[in-house]
C-alpha positions as CSV (number, residue, x, y, z in Angstrom):
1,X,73.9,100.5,92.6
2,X,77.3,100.1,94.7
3,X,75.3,97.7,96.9
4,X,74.4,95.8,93.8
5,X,77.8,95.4,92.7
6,X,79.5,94.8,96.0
7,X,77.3,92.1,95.6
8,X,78.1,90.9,91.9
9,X,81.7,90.2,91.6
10,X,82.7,90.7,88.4
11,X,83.8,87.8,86.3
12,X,87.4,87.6,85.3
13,X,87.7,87.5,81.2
14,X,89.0,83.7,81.4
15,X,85.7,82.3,82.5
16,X,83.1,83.9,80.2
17,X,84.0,80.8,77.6
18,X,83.7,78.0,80.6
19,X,80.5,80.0,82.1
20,X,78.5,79.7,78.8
21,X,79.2,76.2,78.4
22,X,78.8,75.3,82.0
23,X,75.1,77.2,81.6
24,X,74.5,75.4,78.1
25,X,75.1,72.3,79.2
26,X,72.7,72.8,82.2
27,X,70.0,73.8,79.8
28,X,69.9,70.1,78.1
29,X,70.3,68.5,81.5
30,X,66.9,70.3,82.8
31,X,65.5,69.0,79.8
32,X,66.5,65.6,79.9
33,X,65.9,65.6,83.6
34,X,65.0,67.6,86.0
35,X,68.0,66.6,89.1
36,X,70.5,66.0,86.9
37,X,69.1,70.1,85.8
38,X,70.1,70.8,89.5
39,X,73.4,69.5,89.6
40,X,74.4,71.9,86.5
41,X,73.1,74.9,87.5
42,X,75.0,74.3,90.8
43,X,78.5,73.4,88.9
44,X,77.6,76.9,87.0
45,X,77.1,78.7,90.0
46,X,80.7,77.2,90.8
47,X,81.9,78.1,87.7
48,X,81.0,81.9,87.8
49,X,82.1,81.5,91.9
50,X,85.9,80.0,90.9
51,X,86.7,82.8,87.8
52,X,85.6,85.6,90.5
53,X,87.4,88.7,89.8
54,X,86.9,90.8,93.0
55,X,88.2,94.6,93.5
56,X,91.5,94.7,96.1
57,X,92.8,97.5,98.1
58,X,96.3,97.1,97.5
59,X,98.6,99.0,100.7
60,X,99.9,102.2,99.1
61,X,103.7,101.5,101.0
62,X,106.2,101.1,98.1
63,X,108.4,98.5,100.5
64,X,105.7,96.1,100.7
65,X,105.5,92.9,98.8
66,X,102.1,91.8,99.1
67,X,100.6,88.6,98.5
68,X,99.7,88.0,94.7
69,X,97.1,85.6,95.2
70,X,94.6,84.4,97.7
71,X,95.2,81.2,99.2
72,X,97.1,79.6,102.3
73,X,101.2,79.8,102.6
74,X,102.3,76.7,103.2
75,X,106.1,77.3,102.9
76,X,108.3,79.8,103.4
77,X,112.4,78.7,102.4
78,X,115.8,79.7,100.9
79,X,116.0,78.8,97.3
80,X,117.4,79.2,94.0
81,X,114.5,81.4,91.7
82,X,114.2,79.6,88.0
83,X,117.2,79.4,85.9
84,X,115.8,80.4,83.2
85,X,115.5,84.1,84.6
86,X,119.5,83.8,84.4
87,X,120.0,85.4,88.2
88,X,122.5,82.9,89.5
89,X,122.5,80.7,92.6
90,X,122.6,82.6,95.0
91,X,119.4,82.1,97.0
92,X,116.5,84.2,98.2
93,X,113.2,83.6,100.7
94,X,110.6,82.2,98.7
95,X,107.0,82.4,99.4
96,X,104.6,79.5,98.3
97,X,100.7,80.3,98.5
98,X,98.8,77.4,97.6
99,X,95.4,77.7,96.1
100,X,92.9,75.6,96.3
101,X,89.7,75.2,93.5
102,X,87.5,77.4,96.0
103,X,90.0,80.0,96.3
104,X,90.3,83.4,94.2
105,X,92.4,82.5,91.1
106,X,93.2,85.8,89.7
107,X,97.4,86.8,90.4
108,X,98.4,90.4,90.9
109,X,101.7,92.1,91.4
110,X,103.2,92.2,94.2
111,X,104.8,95.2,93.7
112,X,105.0,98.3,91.3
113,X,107.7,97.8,88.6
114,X,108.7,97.3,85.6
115,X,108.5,93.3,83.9
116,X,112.2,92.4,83.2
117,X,111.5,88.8,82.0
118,X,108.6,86.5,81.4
119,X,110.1,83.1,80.9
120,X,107.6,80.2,80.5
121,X,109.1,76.3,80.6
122,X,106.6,73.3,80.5
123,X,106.5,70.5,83.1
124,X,104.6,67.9,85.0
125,X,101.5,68.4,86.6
126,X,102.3,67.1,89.9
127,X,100.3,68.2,93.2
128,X,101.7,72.1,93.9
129,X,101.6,71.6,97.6
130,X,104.6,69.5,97.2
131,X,107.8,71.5,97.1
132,X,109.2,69.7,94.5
133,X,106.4,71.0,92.2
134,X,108.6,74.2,92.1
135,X,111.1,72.7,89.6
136,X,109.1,69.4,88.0
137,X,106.3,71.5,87.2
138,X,105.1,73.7,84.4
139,X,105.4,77.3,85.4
140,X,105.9,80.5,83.9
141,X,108.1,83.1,85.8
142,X,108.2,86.9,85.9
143,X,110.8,89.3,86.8
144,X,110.0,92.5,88.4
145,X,112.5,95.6,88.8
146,X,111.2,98.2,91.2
147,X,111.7,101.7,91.0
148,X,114.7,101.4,93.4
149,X,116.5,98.5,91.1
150,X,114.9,95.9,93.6
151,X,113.9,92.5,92.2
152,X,111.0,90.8,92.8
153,X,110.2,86.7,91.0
154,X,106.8,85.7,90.7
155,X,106.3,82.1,89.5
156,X,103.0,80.5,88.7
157,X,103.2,77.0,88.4
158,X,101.0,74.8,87.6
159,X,99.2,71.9,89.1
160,X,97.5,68.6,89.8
161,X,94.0,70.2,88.4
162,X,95.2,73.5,87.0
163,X,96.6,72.8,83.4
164,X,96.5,76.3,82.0
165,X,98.6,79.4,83.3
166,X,97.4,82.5,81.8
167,X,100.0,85.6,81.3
168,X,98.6,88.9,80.5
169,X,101.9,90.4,80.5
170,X,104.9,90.7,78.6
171,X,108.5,91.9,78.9
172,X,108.9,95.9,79.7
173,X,105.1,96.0,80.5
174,X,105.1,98.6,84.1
175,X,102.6,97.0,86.7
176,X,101.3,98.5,89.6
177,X,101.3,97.2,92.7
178,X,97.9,94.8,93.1
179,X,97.6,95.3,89.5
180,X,95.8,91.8,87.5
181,X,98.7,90.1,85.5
182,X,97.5,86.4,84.9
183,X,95.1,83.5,86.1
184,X,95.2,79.6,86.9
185,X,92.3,77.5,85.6
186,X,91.1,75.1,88.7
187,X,93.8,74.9,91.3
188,X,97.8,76.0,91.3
189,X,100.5,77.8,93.4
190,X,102.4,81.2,93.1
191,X,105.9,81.2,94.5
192,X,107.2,84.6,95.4
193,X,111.2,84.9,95.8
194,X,112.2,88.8,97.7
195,X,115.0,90.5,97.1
196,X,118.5,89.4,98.2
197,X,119.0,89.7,101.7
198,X,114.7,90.6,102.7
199,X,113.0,88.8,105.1
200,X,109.1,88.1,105.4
């Protein structure tokens, strides 16, 4: 049975809806005709591959900030985090991991800690490997207060292809470190901002 399901990756809640259809549609195509059958079942095989919702093991160090999402980094700067979390100007590393449509979509916290702030604000839906895609786009940011008054800003933002940010959290939820808190639908970007004065 564990063989089975290291095997069978669970599905993540947010693609049940797009999996049936996906599978429906492949039904009429077969009966219509029999290659266009074959291209279905193999966009519903990508379908149940993109909303994969794999087990972690999250590092049990509570001065780690782990990566919240699978994909490549493809910048690491001083910035501002979103003004609408109120924390000023001053400015902090942040972390961009890009993610791709064949890459595991599911976001997890960073860190253990409390949720401070959830602040969604809507925006373009310009490519996320750009860094101006940071402040133009449609993102939804969270605030995270460690146990030792730390902060920790997770941002998903919104892409070219991915038009729906999904929040399963809200203000004064506690998360666990690697714990599941949202999901992008088809390609997006996570920006993490550390604490004042860490470094990667």
């Amino acid at each position: 049975m564990d063989s089975l399901t290291s095997i069978l990756t669970p599905i993540h809640k947010e693609g049940h809806r797009f999996v049936v259809i996906f599978a429906a549609i492949t039904v009429v195509l077969f009966l219509i005709w029999n290659p266009l059958g074959w291209i279905g079942l193999v966009l519903t095989l990508w379908c149940l591959y993109f909303f994969r919702d794999p087990d972690r093991v999250t590092p049990a160090r509570a001065d780690l900030v782990i990566a919240p999402a699978d994909g490549v980094v493809n910048m690491i700067v001083e910035a501002s985090p979103p003004e609408e979390l109120g924390l000023g100007d001053m400015t902090r590393t942040r972390i961009s991991i890009f993610m791709n449509v064949f890459n595991c979509h599911v976001n997890r916290a960073p860190v253990a800690g409390r949720v401070k702030r959830v602040a969604y604000r809507p925006g373009l839906f310009l490519n996320a490997n750009l860094d101006k895609a940071s402040e133009a786009n449609e993102r939804n940011s969270l605030l995270i207060e460690r146990a030792d008054g730390e902060e920790i800003v997770v941002v998903q933002i919104a892409g070219l292809v991915a038009r729906r940010i999904v929040c399963d959290v809200t203000e004064g939820h506690d998360l666990a470190a690697g714990e599941r808190f949202g999901i992008f639908r088809f390609g997006s970007r996570l920006d993490v901002y550390l604490p004042v004065g860490a470094v990667p």
